[in-house]
py3Dmol code that shows the C-alpha trace and the ligand (Angstrom):
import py3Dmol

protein = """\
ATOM      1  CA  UNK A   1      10.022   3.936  -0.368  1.00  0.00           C
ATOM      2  CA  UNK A   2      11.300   1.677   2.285  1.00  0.00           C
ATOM      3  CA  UNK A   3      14.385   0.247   0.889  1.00  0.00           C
ATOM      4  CA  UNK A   4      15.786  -2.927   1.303  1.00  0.00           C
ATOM      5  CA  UNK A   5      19.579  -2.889   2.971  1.00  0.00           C
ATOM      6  CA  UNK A   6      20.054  -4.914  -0.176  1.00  0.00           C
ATOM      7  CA  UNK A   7      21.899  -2.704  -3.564  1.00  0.00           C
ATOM      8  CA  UNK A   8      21.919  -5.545  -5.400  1.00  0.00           C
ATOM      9  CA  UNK A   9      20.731  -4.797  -9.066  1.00  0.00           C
ATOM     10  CA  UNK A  10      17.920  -7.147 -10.387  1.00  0.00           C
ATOM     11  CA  UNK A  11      18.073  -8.752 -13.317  1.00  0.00           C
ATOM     12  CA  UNK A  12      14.087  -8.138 -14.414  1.00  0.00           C
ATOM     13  CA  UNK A  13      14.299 -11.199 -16.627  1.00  0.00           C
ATOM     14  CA  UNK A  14      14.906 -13.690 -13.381  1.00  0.00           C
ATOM     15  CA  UNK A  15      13.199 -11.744 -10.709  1.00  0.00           C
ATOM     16  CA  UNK A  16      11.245 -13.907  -8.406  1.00  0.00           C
ATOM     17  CA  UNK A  17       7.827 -12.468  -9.076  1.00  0.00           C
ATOM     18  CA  UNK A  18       5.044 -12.354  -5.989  1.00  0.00           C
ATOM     19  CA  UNK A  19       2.175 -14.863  -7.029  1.00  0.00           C
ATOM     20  CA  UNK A  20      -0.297 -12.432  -5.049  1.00  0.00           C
ATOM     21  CA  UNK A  21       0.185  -8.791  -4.800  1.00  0.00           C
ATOM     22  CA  UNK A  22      -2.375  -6.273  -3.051  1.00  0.00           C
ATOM     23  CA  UNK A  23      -2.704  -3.066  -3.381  1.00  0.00           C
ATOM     24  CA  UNK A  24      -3.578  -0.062  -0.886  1.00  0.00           C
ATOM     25  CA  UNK A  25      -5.019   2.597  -3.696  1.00  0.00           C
ATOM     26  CA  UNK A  26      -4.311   5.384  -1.611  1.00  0.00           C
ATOM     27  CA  UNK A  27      -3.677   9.374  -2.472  1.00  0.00           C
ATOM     28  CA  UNK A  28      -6.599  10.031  -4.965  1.00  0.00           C
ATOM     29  CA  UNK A  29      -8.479  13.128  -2.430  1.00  0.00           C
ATOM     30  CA  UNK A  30      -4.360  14.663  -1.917  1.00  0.00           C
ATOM     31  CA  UNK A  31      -4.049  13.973  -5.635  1.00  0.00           C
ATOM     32  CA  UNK A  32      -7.206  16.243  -6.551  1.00  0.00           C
ATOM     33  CA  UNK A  33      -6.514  18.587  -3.575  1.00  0.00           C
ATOM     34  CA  UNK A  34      -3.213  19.344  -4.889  1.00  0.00           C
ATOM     35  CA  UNK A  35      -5.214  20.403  -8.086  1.00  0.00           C
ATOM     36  CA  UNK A  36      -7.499  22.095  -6.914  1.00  0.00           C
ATOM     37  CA  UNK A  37     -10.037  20.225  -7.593  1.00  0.00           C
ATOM     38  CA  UNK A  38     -12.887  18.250  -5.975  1.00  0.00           C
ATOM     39  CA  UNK A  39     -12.128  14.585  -4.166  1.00  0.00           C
ATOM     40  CA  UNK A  40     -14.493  12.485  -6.628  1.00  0.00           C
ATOM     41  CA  UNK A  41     -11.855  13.892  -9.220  1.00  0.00           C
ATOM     42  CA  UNK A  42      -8.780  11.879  -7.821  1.00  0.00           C
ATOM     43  CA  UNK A  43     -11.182   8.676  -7.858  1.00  0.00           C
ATOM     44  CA  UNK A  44     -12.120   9.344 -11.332  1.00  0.00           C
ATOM     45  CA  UNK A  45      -8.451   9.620 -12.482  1.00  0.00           C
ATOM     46  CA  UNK A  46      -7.779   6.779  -9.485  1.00  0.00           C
ATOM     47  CA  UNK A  47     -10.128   4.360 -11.189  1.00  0.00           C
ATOM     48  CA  UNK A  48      -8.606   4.789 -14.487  1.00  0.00           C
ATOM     49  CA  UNK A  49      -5.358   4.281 -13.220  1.00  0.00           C
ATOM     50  CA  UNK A  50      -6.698   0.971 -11.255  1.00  0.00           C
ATOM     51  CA  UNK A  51      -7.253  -0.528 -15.154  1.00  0.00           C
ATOM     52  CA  UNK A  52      -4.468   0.011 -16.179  1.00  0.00           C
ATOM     53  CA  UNK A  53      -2.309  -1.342 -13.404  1.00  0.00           C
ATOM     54  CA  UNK A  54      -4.418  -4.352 -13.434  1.00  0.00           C
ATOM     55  CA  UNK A  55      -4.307  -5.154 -16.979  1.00  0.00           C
ATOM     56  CA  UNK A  56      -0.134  -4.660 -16.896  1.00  0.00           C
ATOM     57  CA  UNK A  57      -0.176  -7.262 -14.114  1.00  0.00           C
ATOM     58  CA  UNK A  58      -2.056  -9.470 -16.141  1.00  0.00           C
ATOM     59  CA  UNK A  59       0.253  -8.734 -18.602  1.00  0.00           C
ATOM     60  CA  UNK A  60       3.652  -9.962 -16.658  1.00  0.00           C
ATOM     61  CA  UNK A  61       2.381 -12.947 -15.095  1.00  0.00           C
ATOM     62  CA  UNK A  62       0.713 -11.947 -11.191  1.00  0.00           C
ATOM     63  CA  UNK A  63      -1.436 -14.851 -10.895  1.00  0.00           C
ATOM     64  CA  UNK A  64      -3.750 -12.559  -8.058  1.00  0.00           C
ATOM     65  CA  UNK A  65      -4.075  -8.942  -7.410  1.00  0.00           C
ATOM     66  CA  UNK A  66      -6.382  -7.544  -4.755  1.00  0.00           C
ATOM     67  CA  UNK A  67      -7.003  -3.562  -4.803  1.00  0.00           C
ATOM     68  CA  UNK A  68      -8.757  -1.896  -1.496  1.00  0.00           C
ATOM     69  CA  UNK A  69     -11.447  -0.157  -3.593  1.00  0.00           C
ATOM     70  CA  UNK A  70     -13.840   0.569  -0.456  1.00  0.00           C
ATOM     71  CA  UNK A  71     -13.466  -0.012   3.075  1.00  0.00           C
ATOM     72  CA  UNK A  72     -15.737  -0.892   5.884  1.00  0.00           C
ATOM     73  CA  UNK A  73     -15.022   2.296   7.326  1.00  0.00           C
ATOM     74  CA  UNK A  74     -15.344   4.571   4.404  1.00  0.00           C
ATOM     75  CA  UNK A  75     -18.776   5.128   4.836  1.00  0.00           C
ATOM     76  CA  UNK A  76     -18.020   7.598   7.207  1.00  0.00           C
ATOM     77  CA  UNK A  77     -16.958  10.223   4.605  1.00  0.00           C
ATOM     78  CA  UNK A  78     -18.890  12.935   3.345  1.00  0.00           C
ATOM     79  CA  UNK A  79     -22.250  11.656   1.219  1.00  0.00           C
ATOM     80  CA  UNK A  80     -20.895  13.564  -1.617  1.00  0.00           C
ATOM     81  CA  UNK A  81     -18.397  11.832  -1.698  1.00  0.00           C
ATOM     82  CA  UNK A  82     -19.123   8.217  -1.024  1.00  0.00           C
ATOM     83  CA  UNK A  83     -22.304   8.887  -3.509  1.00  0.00           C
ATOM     84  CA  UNK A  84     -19.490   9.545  -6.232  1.00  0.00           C
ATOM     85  CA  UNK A  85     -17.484   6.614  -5.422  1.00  0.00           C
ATOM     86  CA  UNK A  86     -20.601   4.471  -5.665  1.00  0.00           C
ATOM     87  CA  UNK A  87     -21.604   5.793  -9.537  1.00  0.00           C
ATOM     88  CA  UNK A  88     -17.922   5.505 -10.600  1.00  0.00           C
ATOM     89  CA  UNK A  89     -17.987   1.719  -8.944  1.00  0.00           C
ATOM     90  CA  UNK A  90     -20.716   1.601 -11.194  1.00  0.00           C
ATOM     91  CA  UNK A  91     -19.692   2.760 -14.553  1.00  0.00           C
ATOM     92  CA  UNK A  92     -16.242   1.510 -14.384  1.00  0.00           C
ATOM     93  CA  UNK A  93     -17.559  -1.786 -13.761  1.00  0.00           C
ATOM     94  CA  UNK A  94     -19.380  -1.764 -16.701  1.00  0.00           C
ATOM     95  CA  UNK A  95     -17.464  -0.455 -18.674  1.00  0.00           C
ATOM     96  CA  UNK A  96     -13.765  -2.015 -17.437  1.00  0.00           C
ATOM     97  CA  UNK A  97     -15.346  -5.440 -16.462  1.00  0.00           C
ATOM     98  CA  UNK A  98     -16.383  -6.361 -19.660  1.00  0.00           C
ATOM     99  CA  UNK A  99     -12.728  -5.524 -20.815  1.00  0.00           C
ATOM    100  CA  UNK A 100     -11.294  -7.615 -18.390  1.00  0.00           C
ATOM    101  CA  UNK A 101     -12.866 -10.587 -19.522  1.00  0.00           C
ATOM    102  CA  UNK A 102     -12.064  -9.791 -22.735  1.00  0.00           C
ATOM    103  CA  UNK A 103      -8.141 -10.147 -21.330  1.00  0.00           C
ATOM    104  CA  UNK A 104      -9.111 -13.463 -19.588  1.00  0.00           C
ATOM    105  CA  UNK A 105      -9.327 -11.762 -16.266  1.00  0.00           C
ATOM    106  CA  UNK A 106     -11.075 -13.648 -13.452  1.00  0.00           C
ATOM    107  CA  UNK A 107     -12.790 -11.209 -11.145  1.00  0.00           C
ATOM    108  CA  UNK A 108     -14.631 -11.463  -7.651  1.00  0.00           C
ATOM    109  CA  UNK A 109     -15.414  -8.856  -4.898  1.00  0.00           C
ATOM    110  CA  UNK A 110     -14.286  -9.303  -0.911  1.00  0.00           C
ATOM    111  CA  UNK A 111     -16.373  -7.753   0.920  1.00  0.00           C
ATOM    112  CA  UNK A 112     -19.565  -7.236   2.100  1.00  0.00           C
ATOM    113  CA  UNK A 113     -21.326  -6.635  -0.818  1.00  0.00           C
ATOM    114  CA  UNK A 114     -25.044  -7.018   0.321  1.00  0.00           C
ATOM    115  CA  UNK A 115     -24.947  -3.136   1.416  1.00  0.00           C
ATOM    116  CA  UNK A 116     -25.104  -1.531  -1.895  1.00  0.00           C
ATOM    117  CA  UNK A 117     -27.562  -0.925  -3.725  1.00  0.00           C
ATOM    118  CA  UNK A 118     -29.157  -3.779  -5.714  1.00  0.00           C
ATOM    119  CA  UNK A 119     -28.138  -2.549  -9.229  1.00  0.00           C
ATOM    120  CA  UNK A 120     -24.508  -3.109  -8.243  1.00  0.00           C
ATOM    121  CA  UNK A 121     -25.211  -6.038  -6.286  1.00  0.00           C
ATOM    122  CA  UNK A 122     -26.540  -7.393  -9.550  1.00  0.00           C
ATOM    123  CA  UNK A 123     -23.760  -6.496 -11.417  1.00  0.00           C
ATOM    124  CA  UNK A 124     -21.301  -7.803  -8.987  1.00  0.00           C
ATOM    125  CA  UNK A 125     -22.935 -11.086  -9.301  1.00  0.00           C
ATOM    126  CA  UNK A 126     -23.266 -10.752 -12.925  1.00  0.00           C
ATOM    127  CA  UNK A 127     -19.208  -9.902 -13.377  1.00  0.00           C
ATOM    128  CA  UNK A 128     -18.412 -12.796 -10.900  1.00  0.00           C
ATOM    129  CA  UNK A 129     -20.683 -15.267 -13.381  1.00  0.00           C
ATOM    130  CA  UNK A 130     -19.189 -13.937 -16.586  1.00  0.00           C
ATOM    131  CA  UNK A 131     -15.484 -14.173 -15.753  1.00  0.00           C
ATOM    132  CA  UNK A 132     -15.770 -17.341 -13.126  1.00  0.00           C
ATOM    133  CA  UNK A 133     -14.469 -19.720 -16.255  1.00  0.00           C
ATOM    134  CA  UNK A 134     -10.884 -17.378 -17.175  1.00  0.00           C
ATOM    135  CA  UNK A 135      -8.128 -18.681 -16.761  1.00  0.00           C
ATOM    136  CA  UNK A 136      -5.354 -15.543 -16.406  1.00  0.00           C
ATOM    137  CA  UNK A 137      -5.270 -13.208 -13.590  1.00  0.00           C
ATOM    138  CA  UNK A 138      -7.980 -13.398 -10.548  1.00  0.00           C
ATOM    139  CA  UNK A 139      -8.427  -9.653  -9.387  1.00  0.00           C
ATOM    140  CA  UNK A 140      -9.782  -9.747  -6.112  1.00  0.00           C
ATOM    141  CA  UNK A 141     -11.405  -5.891  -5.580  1.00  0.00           C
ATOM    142  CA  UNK A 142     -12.105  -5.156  -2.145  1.00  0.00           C
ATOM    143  CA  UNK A 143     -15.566  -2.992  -1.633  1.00  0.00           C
ATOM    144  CA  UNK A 144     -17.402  -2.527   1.715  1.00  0.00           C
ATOM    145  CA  UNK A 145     -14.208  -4.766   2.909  1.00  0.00           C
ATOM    146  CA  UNK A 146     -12.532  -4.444   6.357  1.00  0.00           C
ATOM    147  CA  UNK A 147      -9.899  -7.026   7.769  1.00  0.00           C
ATOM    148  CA  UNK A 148     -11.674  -6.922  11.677  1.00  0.00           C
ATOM    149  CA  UNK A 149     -15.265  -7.797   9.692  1.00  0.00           C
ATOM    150  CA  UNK A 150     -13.688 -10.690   7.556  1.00  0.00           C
ATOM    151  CA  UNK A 151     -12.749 -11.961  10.467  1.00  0.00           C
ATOM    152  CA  UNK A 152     -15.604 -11.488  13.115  1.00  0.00           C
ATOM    153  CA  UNK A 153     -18.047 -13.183  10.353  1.00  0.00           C
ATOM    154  CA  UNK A 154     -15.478 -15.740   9.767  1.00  0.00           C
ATOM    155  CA  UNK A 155     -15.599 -16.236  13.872  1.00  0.00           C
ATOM    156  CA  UNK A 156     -19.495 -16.138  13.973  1.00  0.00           C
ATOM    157  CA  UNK A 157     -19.555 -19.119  11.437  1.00  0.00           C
ATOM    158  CA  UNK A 158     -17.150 -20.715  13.003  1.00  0.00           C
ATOM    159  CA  UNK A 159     -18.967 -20.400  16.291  1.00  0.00           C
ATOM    160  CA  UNK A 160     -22.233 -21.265  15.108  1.00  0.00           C
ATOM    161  CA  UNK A 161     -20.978 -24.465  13.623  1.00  0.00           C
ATOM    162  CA  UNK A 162     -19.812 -25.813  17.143  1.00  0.00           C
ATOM    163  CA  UNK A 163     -23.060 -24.788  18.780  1.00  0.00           C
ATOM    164  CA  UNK A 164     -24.792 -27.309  16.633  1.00  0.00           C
ATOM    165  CA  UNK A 165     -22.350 -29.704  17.552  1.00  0.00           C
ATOM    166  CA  UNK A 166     -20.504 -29.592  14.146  1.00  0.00           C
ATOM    167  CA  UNK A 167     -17.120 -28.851  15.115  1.00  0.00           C
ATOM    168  CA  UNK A 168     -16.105 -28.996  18.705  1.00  0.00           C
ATOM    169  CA  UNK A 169     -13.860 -25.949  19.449  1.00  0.00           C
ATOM    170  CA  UNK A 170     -10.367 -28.394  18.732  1.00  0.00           C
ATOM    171  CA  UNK A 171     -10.966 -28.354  15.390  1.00  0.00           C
ATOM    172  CA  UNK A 172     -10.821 -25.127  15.117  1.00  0.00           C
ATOM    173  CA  UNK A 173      -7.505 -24.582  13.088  1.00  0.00           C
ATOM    174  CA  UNK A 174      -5.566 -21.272  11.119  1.00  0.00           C
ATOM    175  CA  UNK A 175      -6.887 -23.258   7.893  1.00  0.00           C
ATOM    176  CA  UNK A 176     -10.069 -23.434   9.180  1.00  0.00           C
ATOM    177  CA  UNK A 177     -10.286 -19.966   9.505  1.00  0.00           C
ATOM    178  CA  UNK A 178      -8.277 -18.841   6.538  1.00  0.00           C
ATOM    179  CA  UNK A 179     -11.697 -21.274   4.668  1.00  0.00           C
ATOM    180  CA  UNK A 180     -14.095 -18.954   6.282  1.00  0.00           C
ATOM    181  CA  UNK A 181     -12.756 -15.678   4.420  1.00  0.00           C
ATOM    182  CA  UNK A 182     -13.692 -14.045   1.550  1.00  0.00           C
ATOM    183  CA  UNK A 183      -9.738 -14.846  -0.096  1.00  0.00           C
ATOM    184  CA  UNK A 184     -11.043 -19.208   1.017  1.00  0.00           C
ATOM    185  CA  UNK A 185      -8.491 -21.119  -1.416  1.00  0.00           C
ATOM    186  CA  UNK A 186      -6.367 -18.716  -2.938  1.00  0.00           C
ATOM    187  CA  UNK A 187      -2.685 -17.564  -1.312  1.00  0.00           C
ATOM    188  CA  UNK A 188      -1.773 -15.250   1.166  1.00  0.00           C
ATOM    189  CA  UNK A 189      -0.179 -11.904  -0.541  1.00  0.00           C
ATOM    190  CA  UNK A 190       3.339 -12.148  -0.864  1.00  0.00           C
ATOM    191  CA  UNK A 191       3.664  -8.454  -1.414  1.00  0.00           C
ATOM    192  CA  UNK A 192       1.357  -5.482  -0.423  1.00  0.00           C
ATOM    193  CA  UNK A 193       1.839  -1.707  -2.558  1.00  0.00           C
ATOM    194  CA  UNK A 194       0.834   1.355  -0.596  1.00  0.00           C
ATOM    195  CA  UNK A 195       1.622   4.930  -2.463  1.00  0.00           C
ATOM    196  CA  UNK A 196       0.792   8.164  -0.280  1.00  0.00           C
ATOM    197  CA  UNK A 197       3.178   7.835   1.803  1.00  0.00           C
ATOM    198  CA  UNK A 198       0.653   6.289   4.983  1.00  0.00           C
ATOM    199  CA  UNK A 199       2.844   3.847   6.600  1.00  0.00           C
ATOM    200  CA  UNK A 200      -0.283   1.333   7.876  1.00  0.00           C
ATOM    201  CA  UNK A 201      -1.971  -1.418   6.803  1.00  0.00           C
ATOM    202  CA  UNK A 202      -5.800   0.222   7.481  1.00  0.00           C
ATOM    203  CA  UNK A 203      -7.168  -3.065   8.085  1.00  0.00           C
ATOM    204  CA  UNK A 204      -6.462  -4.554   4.694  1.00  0.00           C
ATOM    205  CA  UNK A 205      -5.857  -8.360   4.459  1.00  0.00           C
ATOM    206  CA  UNK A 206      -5.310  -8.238   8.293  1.00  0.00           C
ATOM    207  CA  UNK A 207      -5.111 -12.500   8.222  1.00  0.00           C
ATOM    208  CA  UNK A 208      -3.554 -12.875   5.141  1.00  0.00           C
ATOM    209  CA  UNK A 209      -1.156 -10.372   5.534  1.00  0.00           C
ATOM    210  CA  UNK A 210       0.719 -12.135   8.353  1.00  0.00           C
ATOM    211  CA  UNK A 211       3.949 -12.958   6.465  1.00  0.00           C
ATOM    212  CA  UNK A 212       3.293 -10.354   3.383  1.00  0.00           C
ATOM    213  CA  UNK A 213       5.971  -8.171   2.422  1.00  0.00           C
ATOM    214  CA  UNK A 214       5.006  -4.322   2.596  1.00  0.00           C
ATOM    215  CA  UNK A 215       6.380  -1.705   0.095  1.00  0.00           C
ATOM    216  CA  UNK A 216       5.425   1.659   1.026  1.00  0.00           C
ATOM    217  CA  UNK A 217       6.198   4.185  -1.320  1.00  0.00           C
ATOM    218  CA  UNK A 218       5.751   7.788  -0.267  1.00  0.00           C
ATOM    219  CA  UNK A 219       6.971  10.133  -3.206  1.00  0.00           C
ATOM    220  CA  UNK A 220       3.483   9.087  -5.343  1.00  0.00           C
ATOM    221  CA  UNK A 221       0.059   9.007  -4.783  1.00  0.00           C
ATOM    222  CA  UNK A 222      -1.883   6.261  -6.125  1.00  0.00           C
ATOM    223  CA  UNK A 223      -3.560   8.367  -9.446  1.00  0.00           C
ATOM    224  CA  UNK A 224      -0.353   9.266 -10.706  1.00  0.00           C
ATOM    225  CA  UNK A 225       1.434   5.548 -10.041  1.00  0.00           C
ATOM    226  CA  UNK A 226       2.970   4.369 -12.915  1.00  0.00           C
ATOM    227  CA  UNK A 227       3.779   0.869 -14.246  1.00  0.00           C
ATOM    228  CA  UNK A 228       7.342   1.795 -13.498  1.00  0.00           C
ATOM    229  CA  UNK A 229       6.583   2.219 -10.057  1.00  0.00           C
ATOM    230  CA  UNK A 230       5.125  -1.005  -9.462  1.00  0.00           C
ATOM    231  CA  UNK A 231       8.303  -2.599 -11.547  1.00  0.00           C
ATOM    232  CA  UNK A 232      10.042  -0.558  -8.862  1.00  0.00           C
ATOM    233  CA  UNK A 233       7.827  -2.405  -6.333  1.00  0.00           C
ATOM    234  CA  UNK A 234       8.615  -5.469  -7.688  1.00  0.00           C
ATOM    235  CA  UNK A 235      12.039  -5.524  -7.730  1.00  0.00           C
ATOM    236  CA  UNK A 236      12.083  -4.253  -4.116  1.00  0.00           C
ATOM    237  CA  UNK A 237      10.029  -7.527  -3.624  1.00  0.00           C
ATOM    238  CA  UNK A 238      12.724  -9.777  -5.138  1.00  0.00           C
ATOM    239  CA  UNK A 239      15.551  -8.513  -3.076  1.00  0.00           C
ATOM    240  CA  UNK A 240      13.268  -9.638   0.274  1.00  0.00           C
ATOM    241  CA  UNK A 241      14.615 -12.624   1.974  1.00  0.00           C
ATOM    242  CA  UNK A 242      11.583 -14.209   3.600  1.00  0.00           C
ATOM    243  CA  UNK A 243      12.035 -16.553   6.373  1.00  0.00           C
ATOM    244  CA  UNK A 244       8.528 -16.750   7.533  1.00  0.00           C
ATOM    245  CA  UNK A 245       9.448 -17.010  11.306  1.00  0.00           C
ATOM    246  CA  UNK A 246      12.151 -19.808  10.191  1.00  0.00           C
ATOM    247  CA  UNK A 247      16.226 -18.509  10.247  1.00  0.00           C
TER     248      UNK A 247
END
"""
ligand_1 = """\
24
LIG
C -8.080 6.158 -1.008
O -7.679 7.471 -1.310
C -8.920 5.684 -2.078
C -10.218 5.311 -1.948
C -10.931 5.302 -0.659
C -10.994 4.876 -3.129
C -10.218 4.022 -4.081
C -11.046 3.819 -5.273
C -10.587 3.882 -6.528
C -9.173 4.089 -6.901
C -11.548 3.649 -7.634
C -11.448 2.191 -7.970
C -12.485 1.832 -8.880
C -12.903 0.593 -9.093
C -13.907 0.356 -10.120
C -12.430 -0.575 -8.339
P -8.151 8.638 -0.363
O -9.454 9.152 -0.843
O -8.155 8.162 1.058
O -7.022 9.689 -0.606
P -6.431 10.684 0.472
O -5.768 9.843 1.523
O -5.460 11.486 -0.327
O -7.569 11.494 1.000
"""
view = py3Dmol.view(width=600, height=400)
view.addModel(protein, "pdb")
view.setStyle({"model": 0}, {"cartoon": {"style": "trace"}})
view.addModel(ligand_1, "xyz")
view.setStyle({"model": 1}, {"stick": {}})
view.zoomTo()
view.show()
């Protein structure tokens, strides 16, 4: 992990907590490599591991999480794989979803969700419908997402609204794009968690990420990261003095 110059000890109990965290699930092919065993393995175990981090920051307060699921450029691996992804997408969602709401989890998808296939469009809707009206955690999953495409489609709206004389191109503002994007009224994250020891951002948040705090942690990959480590995480987070560009 990238440590803070900082050795002061935090007191857990009055830690400064992020009020959006997001989270880079990254390590799960290494993970099954390492094993032996196929790539779709490390998502299986991955996936698992994505509940159960999400339902212990439910737990301790985060008031939004957002997990890179699937990228805009992760069509490009093997169809094996990407195949596998897409069934686990789809029985985890079933299956974890419902749980969620259960825990009064509030969930929506970033993303361009329009290219998969209509049974998990409809249950993408159907999860965004079910849990629109809880009132703990919003868990933001990122599928088919990619910071550059958030942002060109936020641009082409933008654009299109000044060609029928709209907007003229003054009123074109940071908020006014940050209300074209798939995160439109909820805050930037204070605090992004990559595992796997990739120091990069891999076009994750790219707008919202301007003044986030990174924690990259490269002793763990993402199926094997604990609760502990994201404590870890989060105490790394509280020792962070943020100035924003101010002294
Ligand atoms: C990156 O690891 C991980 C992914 C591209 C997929 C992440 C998906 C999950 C954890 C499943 C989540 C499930 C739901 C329902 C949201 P990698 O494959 O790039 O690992 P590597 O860098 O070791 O190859």
């Amino acid at each position: 992990m990238f440590f803070s110059k900082s050795s002061k000890k935090i007191d857990r109990s009055e830690r400064i907590l992020p009020e959006h965290v997001g989270i880079i699930m990254d390590g799960n092919g290494r993970w099954a490599k390492k094993r032996g065993m196929p790539r779709q393995a490390g998502h299986r175990v991955g996936a698992e591991n994505f509940r159960k981090i999400t339902r212990y920051c439910n737990s301790i307060g985060i008031k939004y999480l957002t997990v890179y699921a699937f990228s805009t450029e992760n069509w490009k691996r093997p169809k094996e794989e990407v195949d596998a992804l897409m069934s686990l997408f789809y029985d985890y969602l079933v299956e974890a979803l419902r749980d969620f709401r259960e825990e009064n989890i509030r969930t929506r998808f970033i993303g361009d969700v329009t290219a998969f296939a209509p049974e998990l469009q409809r249950l993408i809707k159907e999860t965004e419908e079910l849990s629109a009206d809880k009132t703990g955690m919003c868990l933001n999953i990122a599928m088919n997402y990619g910071g550059r495409d958030e942002l060109v489609r936020a641009v082409q709206m933008i654009a299109k609204d000044v060609t029928d004389g709209k907007l003229s191109a003054e009123d074109v503002t940071a908020e006014l794009i940050s209300s074209q994007l798939y995160t439109a009224g909820q805050p930037d994250p204070d605090l992004i968690i990559r595992p796997s020891g990739e120091y990069r951002t891999s076009n994750f948040l790219l707008w919202q990420s301007a003044y986030s705090e990174y924690v990259f942690m490269d002793d763990i990959l993402w199926p094997d990261f604990t609760t502990e480590n994201l404590e870890e995480a989060l105490d790394e987070y509280a020792k962070r003095n943020r100035r924003f560009g101010g002294v």
